[in-house]
N, C-alpha and C positions, 0 to 999 in steps of 0.2 A: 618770394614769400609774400604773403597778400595779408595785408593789417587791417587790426579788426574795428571794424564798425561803434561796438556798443560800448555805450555811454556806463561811465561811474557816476553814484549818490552823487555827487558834485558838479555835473554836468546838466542841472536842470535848466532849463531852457529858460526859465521863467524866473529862475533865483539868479543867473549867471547873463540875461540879457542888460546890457547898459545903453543909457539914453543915446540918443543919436549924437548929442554936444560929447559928451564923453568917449564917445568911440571915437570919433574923428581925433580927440585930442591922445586917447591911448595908441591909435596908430601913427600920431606922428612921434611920439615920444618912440616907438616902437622902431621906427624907422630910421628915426636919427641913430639909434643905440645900434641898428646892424650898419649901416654905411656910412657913419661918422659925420652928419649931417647936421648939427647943433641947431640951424638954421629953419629947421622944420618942426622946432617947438615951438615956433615966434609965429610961423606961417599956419599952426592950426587956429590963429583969431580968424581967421583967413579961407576959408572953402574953399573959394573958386581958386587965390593962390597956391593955397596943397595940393588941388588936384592939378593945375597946369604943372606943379613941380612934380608930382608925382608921373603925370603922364612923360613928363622928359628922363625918368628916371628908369620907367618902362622902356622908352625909346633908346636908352645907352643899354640896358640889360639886352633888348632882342640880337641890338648890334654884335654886343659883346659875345653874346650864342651863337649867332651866325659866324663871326670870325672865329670861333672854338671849332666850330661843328667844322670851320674850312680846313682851320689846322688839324683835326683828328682826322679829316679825309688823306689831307697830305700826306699825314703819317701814319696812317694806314697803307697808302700808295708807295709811299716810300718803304715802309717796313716789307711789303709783297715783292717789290723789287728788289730789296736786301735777299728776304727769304730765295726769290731767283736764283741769283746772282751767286749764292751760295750753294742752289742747288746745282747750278752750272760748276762750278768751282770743284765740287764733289765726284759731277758728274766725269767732270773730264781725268779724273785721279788725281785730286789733288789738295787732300782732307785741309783739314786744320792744322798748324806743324807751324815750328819755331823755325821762322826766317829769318837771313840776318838784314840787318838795315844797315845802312850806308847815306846821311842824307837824306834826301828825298829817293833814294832808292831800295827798293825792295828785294833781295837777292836768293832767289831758290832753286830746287833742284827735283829731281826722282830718278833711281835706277827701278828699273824692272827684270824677274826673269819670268822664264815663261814655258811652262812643261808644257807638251803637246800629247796627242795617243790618237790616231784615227787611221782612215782611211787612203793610203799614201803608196798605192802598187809600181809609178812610175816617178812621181815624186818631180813631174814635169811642172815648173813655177815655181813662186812662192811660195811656202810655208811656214814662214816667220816662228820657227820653233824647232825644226825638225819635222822628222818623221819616224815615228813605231817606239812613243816615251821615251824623248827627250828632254834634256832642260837645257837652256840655253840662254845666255844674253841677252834681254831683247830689248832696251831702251836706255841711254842715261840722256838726260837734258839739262840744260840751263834755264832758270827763267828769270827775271828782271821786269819791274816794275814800277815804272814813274809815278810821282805823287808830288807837283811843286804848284801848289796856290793852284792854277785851275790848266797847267800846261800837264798831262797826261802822256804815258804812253806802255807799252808791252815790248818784251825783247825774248822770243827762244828759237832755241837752235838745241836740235836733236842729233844723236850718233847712237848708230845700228854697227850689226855685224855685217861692214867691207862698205857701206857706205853712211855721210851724212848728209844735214841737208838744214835750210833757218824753216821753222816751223810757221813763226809768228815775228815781223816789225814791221812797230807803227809809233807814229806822235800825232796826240790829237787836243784838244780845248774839248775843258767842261765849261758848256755856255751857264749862265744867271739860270736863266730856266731851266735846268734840269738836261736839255738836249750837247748831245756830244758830237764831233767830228773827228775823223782817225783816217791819216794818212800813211801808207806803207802797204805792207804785206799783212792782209786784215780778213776779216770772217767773210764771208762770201753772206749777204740776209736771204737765206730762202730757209723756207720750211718751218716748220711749229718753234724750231730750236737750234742750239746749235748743233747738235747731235743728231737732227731727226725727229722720230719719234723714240728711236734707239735707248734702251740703258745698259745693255749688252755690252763686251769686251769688242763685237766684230761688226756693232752696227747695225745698219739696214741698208737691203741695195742700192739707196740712195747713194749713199755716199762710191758706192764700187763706179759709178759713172759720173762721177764731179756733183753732187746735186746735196749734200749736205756734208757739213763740217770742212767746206771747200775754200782755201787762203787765195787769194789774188791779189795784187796789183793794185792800188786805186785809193782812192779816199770814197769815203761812209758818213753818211750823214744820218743821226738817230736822236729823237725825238718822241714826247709823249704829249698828244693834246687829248685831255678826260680821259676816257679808257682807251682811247688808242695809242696803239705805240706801231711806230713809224721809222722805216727803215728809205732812204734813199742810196745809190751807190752806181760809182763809175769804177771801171775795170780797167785798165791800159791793157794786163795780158795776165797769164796764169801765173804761179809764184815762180821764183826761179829754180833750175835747176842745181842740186848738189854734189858734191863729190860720188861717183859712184862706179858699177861698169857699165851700167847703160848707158844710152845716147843721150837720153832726153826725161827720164824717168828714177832719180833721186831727187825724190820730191816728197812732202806730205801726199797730198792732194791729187785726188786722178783727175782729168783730162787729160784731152787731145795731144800728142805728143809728136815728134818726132822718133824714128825708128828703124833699125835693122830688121825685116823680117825675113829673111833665108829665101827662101821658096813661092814667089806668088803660086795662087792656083793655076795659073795656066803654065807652068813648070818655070817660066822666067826666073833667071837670078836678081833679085835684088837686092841680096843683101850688101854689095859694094858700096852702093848708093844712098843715104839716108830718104827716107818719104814718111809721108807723114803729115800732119796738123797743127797748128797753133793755134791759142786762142787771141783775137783781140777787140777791142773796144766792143765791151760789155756792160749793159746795162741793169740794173736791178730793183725792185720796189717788192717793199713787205710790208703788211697793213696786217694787225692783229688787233682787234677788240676783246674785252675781258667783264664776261658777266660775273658779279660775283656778290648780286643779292642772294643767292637762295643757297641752299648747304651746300652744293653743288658750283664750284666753281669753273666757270668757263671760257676757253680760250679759243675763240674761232677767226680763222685769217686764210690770207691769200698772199700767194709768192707770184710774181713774174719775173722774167729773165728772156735779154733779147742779145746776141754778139754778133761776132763775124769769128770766123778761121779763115788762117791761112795756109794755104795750101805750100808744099816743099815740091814738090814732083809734079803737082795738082791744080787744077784752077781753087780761086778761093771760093767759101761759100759763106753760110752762117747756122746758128743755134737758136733757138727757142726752150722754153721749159717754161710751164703756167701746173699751179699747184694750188689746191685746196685743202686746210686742215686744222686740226680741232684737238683741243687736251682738254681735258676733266680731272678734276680735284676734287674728294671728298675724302676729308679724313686723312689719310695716311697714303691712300688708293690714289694711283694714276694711270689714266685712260689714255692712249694718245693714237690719233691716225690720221694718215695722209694720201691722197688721191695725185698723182701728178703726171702729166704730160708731155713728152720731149721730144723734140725731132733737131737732128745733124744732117744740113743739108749737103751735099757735097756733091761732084759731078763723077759719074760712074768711070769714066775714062782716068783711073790714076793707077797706082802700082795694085791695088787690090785688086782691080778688076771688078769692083761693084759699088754701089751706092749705098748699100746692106748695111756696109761694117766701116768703121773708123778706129786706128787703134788710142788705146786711152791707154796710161800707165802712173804708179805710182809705186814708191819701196822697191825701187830700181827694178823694176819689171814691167812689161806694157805686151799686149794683148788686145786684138781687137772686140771691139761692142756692137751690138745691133743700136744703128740710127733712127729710131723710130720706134717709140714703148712706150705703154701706158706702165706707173710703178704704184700700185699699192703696198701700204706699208699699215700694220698696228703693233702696237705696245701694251702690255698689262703690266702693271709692277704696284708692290706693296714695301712702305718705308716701314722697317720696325725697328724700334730704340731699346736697346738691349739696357736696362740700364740696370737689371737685377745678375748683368752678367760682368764681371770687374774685367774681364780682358777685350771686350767687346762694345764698341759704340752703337755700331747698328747691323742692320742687314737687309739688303732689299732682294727678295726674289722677284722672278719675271718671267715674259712670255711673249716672242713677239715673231712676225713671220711678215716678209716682201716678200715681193713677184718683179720680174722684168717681163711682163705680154707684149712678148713683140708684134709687130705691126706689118713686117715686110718680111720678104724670104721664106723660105720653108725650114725655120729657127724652133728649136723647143725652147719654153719660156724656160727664164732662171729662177729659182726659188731659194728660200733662204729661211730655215724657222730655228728659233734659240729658245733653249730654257736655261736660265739659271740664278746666279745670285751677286752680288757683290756686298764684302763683308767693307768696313771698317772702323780701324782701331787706331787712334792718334796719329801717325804719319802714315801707317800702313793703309792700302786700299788695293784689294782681292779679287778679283774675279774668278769664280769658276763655269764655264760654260759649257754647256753639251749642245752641240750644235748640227744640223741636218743640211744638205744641201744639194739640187740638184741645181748644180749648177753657180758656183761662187770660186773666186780664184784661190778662197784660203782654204776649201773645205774640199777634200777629196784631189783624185786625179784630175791634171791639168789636160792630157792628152799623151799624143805620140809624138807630131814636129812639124813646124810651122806649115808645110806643104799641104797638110790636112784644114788650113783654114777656116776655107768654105764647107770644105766636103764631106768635115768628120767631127770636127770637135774645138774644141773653145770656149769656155764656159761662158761670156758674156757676148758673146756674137753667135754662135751656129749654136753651142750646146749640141754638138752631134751624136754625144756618149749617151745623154739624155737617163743618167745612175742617177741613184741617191745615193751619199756617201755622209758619214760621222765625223766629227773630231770632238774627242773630250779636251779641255783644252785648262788650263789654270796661268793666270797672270797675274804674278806678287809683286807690287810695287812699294814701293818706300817712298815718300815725298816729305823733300825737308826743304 
């Protein structure tokens, strides 16, 4: 609102101006009476002393503005990283909900189930639901939470149907400055988030080839200098394996595994033998700056990532991934995309019989990938606060589609496009997705039988079916 200019009868200029001895003397009285200053009634005999007083008086006011203006910055920077932190917390299923305490520990939980409806003719892989509208079990977890003066840390462990496996541990120090250190089995720093670009139930192909929401091995080093926030990180090897049937593949997290695969292409048996991948000493660096003068908030960064494998049957080789990407905020709207580049080097001489494919596995199943792809990924999604709706908090819909363009062999790329929504309500947190795919382990047929490797089909290495396939898909979780 803008206040007005014009003068009242009482404001004449010339009945209301006082002598120049009288001014000086009404503003030091003036001034003692706002800053309790008694001392600057004695100091208006005084000119030159009011005004040196006065100027020191100026000099502690800018000070004092300047330290205000640091601490609203702070808390501003702080409050954005709260608002984060709790978008993350949301994002991964895990609303607001009465957790019990214990000390400095924090102790919680979530079951989920999970209806399925799609496209499922051989029903070869996973399917983490079923096949042709099922409902099914499909998550309970533990989580734990350390909180002691500045000694930190996380603790979960997940159980599926036939197998489980630790999700998430780590102990780390919150340094004076804001920056923290976490050692254990901890978030892998690449990409926009921890998710991706992802708000979807299934992701984005990142994650189908280890490149987001990936646990490993190592201590983490994170850090904010002005709008950068700064990720360092050393990897010993991928997380461990859990209870399961697989060899090497009860696990969150895909990578490189170990493996039975039945049938090489060139008819050899080897399933007797395990072959396969490991991952170790892995290096990683994320740099993200954040413009957020203009309505339009902005999140632009860069990932790298550099390792080695080890080879089972194989000489060893190594891994690279370099990624570029960008989120935007305005309002309620968020924009999010990611450009990224990967290559699995490895020597063509091992049970596969090429340099093409490495198998990756995760949710006690594993499947080889094409070694070489550029992955685009975007995200559209809209936050809306139900607050006129009593059994409803929010709901976010969305829209988001990756690509695997492979780089080598005569492979059809993998695609992956989602629409849908995620409700929640107190502990509850909902997804329903309809989801397209040419080409993803969860969406559609897997194939016929490993013998087909190279030659026919695989969704993440040959894609030889080269279908698009459906699953409607709904995931009810409860988190307490």
């Amino acid at each position: 609102m803008k206040h007005s200019t014009a003068r009242t009868a009482g404001d004449s200029p010339k009945s209301s101006q006082p002598t120049p001895r009288s001014s000086g003397t009404l503003l030091a009285i003036g001034l003692a009476a706002i800053v309790g200053a008694p001392e600057l009634v004695f100091a208006a005999a005084d000119p030159a002393a009011l005004e040196r007083r006065v100027r020191e008086l100026q000099r502690q006011l800018d000070q004092a503005q300047a330290e205000l203006a640091e601490a609203r910055a702070e808390t501003v920077a702080a409050t954005a990283k709260a608002d984060a932190a709790e978008a993350e917390l949301v994002q991964a299923g895990s609303p607001q909900a009465d957790k019990i305490q214990v000390g400095p520990l924090t102790i919680g939980g979530a079951m989920r189930a999970n209806y399925v409806l799609g496209d499922y003719p051989n029903r070869q892989g996973p399917s983490r639901g079923g096949n042709g509208g099922n409902v099914e079990l499909d998550t309970f977890r533990i989580n734990m939470a350390l909180k002691y003066e500045q000694l930190v840390g996380q603790l979960e462990y997940r159980w599926y149907d036939g197998y489980n496996f630790l999700h998430t541990g780590w102990l780390g120090w919150d340094f004076d400055d804001g920056s923290q250190i976490q050692v254990g089995v901890n978030r892998v720093p690449f990409g926009p988030g921890p998710y991706g670009v992802s708000q979807s139930w299934f992701f984005d192909q990142h994650y189908y080839v280890g490149l987001s929401d990936d646990m490993d091995l190592g201590v983490k080093y994170v850090t904010s200098i002005d709008n950068w926030d700064i990720d360092v990180a050393y990897y010993a090897r991928s997380n461990w394996n859990g209870r399961g049937n697989s060899r090497d593949s009860a696990r969150y997290s895909y990578g490189p595994v170990i493996w039975d695969a039945g049938l090489a292409p060139n008819g050899d048996l080897i399933g007797a033998l395990p072959n396969g991948y490991q991952e170790r000493n892995q290096f990683n660096v994320r740099a993200i700056y954040t413009l957020d003068q203009g309505a339009v908030e902005t999140a632009l960064g860069a990932s790298l990532q550099y390792g080695q494998v080890k080879g089972r049957r194989a000489d060893d080789g190594d891994h690279w991934a370099a990624s570029v990407h960008m989120t935007n905020s305005w309002n309620n709207w968020l924009l999010a995309a990611q450009l990224t580049r990967y290559q699995l080097n490895i020597d063509d001489d091992n049970p596969l019989g090429t340099d093409e494919l490495l198998p990756m596995g995760a949710y006690d199943f594993a499947w080889p990938v094409a070694t070489d792809a550029w992955l685009p990924a975007i995200s559209l999604s809209y936050l809306y606060e139900t607050r006129q709706i009593p059994w409803l908090d929010s709901v976010r819909p969305y829209v988001e589609y990756s690509s695997i363009v492979k780089q080598q062999g005569d492979f059809n790329d993998s695609q992956l496009a989602v629409v849908g929504a995620a409700w929640a309500r107190g502990g509850w947190y909902i997804y329903t997705d309809l989801a397209f795919s040419d080409g993803n382990y969860f969406v559609g047929d897997k194939g016929d039988n490993y013998s087909n490797i190279v030659d026919g089909v695989g969704d993440f290495g040959v894609n030889g079916n080269d279908d698009w396939n459906y699953r409607f898909n709904i995931n009810f979780g409860y988190y307490f």
